[in-house]
Residue frames relative to the residue before (quaternion, step in Angstrom):
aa qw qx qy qz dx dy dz
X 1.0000 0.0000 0.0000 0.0000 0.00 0.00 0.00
X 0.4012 0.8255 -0.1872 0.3500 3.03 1.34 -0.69
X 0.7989 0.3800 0.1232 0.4496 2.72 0.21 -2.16
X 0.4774 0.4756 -0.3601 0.6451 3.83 1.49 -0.51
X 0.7841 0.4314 -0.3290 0.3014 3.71 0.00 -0.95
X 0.7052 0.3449 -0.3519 0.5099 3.50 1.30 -0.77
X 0.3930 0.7676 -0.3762 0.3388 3.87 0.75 0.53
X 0.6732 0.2393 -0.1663 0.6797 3.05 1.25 -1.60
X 0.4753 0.6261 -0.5618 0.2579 3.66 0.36 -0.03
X 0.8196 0.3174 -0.1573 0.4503 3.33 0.85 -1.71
X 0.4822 0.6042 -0.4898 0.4032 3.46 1.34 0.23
X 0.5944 0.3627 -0.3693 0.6155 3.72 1.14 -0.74
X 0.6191 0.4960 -0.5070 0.3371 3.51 -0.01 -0.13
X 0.6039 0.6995 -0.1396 0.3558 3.53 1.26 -0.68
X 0.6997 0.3823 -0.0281 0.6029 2.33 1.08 -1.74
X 0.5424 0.5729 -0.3813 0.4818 3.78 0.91 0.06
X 0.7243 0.4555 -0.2413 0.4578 3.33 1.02 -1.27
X 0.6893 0.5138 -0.3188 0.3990 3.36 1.08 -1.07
X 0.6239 0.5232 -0.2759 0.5107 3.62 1.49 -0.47
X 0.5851 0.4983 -0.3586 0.5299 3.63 1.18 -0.19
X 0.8113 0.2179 -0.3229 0.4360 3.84 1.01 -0.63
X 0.3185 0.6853 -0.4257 0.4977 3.24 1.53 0.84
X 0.7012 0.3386 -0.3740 0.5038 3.78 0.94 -0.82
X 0.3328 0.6782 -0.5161 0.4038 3.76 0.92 -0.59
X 0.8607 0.3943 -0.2224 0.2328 2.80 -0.70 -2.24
X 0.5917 0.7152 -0.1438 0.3430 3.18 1.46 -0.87
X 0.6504 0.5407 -0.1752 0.5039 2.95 1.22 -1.40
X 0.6387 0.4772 -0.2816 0.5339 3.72 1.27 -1.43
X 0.6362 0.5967 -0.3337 0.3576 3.96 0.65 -0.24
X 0.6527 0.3970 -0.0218 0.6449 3.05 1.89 -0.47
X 0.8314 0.1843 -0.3303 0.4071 3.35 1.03 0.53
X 0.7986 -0.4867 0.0940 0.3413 3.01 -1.40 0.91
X 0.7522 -0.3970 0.4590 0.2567 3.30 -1.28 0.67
X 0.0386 -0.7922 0.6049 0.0710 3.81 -0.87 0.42
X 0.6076 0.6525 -0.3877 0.2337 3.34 1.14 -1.71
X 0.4199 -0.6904 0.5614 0.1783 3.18 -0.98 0.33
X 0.3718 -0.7316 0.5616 0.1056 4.22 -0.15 1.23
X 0.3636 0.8241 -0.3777 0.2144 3.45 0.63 0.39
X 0.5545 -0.0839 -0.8204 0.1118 2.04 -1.33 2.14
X 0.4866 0.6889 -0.4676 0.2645 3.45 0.99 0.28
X 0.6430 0.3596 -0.3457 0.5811 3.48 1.39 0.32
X 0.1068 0.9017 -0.3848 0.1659 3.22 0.51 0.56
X 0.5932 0.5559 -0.1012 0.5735 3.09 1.50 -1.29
X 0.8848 -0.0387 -0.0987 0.4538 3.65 0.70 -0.71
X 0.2611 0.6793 -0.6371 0.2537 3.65 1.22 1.15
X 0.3848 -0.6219 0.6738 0.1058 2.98 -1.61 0.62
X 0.2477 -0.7498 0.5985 -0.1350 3.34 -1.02 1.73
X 0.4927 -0.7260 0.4509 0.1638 3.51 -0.30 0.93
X 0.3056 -0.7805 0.4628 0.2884 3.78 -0.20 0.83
X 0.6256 0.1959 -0.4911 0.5736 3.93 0.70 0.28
X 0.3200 0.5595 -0.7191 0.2597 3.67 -0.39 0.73
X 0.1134 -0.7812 0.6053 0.1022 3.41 -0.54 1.22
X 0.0442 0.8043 -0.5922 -0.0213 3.88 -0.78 1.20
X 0.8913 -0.0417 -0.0187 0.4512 3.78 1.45 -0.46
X 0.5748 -0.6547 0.4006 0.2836 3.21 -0.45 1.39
X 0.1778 0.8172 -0.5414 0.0863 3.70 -0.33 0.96
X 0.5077 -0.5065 0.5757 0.3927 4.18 -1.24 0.63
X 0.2947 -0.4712 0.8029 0.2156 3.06 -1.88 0.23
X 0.2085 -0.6426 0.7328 -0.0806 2.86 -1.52 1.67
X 0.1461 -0.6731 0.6772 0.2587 3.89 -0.96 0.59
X 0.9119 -0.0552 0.2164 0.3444 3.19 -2.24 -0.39
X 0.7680 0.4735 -0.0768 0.4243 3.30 0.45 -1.61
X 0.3634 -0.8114 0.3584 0.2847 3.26 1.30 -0.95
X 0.1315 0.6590 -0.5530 0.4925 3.08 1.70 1.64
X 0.2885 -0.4734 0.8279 0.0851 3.00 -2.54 0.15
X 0.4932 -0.5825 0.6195 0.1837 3.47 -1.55 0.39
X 0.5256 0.6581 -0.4050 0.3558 3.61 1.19 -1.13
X 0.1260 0.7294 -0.6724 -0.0085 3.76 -1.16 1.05
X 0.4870 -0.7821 0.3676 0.1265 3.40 0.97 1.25
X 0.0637 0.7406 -0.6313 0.2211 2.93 0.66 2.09
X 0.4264 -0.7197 0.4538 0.3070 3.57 0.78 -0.44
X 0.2998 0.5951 -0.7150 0.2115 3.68 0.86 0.50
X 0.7419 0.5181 -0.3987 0.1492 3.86 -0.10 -0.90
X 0.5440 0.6105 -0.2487 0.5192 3.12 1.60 -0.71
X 0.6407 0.5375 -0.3588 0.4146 3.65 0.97 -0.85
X 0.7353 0.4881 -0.1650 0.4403 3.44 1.33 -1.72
X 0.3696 0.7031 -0.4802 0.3722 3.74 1.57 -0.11
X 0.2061 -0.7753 0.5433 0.2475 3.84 -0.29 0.89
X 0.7137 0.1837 -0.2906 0.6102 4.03 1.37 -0.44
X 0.9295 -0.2537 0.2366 0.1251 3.51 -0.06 0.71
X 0.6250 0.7546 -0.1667 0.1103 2.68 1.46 -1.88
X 0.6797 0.2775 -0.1533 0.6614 3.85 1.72 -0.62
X 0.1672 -0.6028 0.7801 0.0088 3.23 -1.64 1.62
X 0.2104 -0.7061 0.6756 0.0279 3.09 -1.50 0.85
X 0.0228 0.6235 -0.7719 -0.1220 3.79 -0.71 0.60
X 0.0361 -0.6916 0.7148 0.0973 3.68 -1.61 0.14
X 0.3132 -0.6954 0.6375 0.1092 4.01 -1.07 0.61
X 0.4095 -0.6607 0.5523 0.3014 3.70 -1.34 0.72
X 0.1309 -0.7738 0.6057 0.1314 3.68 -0.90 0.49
X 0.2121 -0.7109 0.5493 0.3846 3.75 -1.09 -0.02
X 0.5363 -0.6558 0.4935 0.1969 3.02 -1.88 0.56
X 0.5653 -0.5562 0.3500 0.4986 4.01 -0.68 0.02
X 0.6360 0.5575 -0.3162 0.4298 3.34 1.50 -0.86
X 0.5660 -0.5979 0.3912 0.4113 4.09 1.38 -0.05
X 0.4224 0.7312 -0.4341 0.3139 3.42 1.52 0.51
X 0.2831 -0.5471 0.7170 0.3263 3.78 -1.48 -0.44
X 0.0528 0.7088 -0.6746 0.1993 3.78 -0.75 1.68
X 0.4793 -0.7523 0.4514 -0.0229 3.39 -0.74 1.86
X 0.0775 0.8232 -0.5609 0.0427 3.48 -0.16 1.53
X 0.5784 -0.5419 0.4833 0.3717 3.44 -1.53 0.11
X 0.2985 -0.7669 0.5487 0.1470 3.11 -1.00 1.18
X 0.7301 -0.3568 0.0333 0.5819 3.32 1.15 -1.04
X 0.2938 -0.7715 0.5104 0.2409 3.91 -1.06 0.52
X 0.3510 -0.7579 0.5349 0.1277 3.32 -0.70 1.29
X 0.2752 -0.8258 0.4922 -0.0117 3.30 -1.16 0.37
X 0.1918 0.8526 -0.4859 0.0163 3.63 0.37 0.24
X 0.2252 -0.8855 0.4063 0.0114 3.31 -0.11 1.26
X 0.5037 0.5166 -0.4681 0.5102 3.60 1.75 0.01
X 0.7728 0.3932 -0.2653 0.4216 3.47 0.46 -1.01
X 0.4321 0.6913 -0.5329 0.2267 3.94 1.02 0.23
X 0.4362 -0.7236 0.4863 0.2229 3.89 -0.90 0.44
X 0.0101 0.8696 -0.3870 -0.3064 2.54 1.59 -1.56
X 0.1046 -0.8705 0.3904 -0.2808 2.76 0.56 1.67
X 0.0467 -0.8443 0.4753 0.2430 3.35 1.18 -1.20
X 0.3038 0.6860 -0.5938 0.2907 3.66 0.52 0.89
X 0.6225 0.3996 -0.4860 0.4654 3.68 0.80 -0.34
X 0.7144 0.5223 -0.3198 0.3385 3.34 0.50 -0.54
X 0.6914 0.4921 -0.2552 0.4634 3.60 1.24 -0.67
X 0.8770 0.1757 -0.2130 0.3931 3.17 1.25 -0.47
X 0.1238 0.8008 -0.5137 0.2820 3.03 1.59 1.19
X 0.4815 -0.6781 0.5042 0.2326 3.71 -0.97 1.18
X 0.8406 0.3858 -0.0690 0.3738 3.43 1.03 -1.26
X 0.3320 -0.7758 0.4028 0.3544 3.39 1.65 0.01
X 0.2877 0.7659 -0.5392 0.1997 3.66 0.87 1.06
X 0.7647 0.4295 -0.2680 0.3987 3.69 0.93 -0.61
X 0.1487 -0.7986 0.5806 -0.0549 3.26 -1.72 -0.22
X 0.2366 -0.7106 0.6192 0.2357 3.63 -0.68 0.74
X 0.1492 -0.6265 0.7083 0.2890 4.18 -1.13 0.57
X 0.4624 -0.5434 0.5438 0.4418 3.46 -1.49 -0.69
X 0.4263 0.6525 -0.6100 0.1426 3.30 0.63 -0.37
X 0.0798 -0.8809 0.4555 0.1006 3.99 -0.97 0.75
X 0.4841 0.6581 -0.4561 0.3528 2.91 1.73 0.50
X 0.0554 0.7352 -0.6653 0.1176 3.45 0.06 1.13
X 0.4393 0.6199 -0.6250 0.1788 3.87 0.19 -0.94
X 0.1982 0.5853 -0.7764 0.1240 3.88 -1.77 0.51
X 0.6918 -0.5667 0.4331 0.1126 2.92 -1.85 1.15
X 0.7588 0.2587 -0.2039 0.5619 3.79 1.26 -0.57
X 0.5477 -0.5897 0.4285 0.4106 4.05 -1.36 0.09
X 0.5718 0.6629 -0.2598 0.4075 3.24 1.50 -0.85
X 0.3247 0.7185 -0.4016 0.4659 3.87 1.80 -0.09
X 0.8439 0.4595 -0.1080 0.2550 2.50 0.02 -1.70
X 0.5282 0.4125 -0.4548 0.5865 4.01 1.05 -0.63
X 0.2114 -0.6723 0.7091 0.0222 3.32 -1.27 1.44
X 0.3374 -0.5928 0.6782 0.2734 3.55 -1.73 -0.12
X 0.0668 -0.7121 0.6232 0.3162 3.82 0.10 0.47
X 0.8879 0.1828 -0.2952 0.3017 3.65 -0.43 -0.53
X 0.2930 -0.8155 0.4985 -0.0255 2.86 -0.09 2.26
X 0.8014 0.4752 -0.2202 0.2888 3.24 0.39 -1.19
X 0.5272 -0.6187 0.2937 0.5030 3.77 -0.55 1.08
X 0.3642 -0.7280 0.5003 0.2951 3.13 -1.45 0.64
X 0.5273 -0.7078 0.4493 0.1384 3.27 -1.08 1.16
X 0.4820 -0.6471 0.4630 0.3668 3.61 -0.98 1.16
X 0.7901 -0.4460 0.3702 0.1996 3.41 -1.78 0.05
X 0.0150 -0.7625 0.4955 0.4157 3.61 0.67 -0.64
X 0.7450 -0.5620 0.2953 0.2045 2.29 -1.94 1.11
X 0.2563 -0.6140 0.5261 0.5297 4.60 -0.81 0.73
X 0.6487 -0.2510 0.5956 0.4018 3.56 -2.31 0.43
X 0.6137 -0.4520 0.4898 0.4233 3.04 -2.33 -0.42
X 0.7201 0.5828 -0.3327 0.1765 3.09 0.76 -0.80
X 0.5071 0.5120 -0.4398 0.5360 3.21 2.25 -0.89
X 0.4903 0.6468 -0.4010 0.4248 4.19 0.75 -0.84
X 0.6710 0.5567 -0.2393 0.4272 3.80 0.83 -1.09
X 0.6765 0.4934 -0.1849 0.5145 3.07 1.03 -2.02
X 0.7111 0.4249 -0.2813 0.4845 4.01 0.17 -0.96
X 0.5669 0.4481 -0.4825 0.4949 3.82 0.73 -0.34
X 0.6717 0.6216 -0.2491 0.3167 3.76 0.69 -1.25
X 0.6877 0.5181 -0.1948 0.4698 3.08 1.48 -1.35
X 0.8030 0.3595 -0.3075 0.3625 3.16 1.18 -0.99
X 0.4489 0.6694 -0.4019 0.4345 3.44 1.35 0.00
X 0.5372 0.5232 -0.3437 0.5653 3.74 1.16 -1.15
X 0.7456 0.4805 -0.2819 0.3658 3.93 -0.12 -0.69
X 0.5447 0.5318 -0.3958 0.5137 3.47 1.62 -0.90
X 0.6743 0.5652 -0.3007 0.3681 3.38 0.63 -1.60
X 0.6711 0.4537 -0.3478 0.4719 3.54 0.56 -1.24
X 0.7337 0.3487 -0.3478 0.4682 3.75 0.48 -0.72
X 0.7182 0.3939 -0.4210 0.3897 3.72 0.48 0.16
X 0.4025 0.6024 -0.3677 0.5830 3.42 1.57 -0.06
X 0.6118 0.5536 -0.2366 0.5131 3.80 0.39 -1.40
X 0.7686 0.4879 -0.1704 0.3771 3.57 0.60 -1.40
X 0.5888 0.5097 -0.1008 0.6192 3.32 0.93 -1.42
X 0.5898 0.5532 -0.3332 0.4849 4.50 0.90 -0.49
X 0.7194 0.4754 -0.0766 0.5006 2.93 0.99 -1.63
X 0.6484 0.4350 -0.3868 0.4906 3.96 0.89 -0.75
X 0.6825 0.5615 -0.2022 0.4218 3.70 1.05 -0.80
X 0.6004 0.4185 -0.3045 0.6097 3.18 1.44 -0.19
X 0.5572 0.4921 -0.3777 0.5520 3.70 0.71 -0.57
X 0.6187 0.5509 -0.3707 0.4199 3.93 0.45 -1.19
X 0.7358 0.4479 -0.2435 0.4458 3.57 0.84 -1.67
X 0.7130 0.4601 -0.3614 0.3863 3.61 0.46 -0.92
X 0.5498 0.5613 -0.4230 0.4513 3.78 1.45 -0.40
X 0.4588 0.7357 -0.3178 0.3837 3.53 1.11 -0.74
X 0.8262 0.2589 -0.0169 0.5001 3.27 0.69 -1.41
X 0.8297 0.1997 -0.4544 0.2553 2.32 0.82 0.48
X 0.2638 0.6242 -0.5558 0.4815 3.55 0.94 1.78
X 0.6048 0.6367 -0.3793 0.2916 3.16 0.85 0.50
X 0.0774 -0.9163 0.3827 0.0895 3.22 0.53 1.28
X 0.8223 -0.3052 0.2355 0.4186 3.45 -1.70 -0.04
X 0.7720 0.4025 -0.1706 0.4613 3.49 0.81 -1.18
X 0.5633 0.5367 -0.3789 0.5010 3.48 1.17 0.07
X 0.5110 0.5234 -0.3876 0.5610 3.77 1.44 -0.85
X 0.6066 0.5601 -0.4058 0.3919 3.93 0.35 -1.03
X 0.6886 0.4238 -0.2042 0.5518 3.58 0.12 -2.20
């Protein structure tokens, strides 16, 4: 009797379960479609704007970058993935001002991590989504991010030309003033000392 009773039990039990993945299946037969038809949608997939696929400069209007190739990003790379070279330039004012020569890129070995980008001092970088990257060699992948020629400085007005002559004339003065303070103290302190025992007496 037993043995009759635990039969139909697990037959309804079965037949419960098989009717529970029966409403599932159902439910998925009736909703919408996710898959994604790719590359034949191409034209109108939609790509999330923090989808990070490639490390890219910010270029403005003009076709500048912010990047003055201090190298924090390259330090904080954890594999490596950005070489910086960078080249002294002069300034109008007679300075030495540090420019980017070039920014490497190595897109096999990126983590995407976004540490160059978070702790970039100058807000020059940036992940795009764009994820077609795929190519057929490794050697693709090392990119140059700052492709585009790099564009002189513009030129200072007279007045900034005026102002920087002023400044740098003011600094001579202060340092020959400074200089000439410092020889005159030295001059006095020799003084005193030629002053001897028998001169303190008389």
């Amino acid at each position: 009797m037993g043995s009759v009773k635990d039969y139909f039990s697990s037959l309804g039990s079965g037949i419960a379960s098989l009717l529970k993945g029966m409403q599932i299946t159902g439910k998925e037969f009736i909703t919408p479609k996710i898959t994604e038809k790719y590359p034949e949608n191409r034209e109108t997939v939609k790509v999330p704007e923090r989808f990070r696929a490639i490390l890219t400069l910010k270029y403005d209007d003009e076709g500048r970058h912010k990047c003055i190739a201090c190298g924090i990003c390259q330090r904080n790379c954890p594999n490596g993935t950005i070489t910086i070279t960078s080249k002294m330039v002069d300034t109008p004012d007679g300075k030495k001002k540090r420019k980017l020569d070039k920014y490497i890129y190595d897109l096999g070995s990126c983590t995407f991590c976004q540490l160059c980008v978070t702790t970039c001092p100058q807000d020059a970088l940036d992940f795009s989504n764009d994820f077609e990257q795929a190519v057929f060699t490794r050697e693709k992948l090392v990119k140059q991010l700052n492709y585009l020629p790099e564009k002189e400085d513009p030129a200072p007005s007279p007045e900034e030309l005026a102002r920087m002559a002023a400044e740098k004339e003011a600094k001579i003065a202060a340092a020959k003033a400074a200089a000439a303070a410092k020889k005159a103290a030295a001059a006095a302190a020799g003084d005193a000392t030629q002053v001897t025992p028998e001169n303190k007496e008389n």
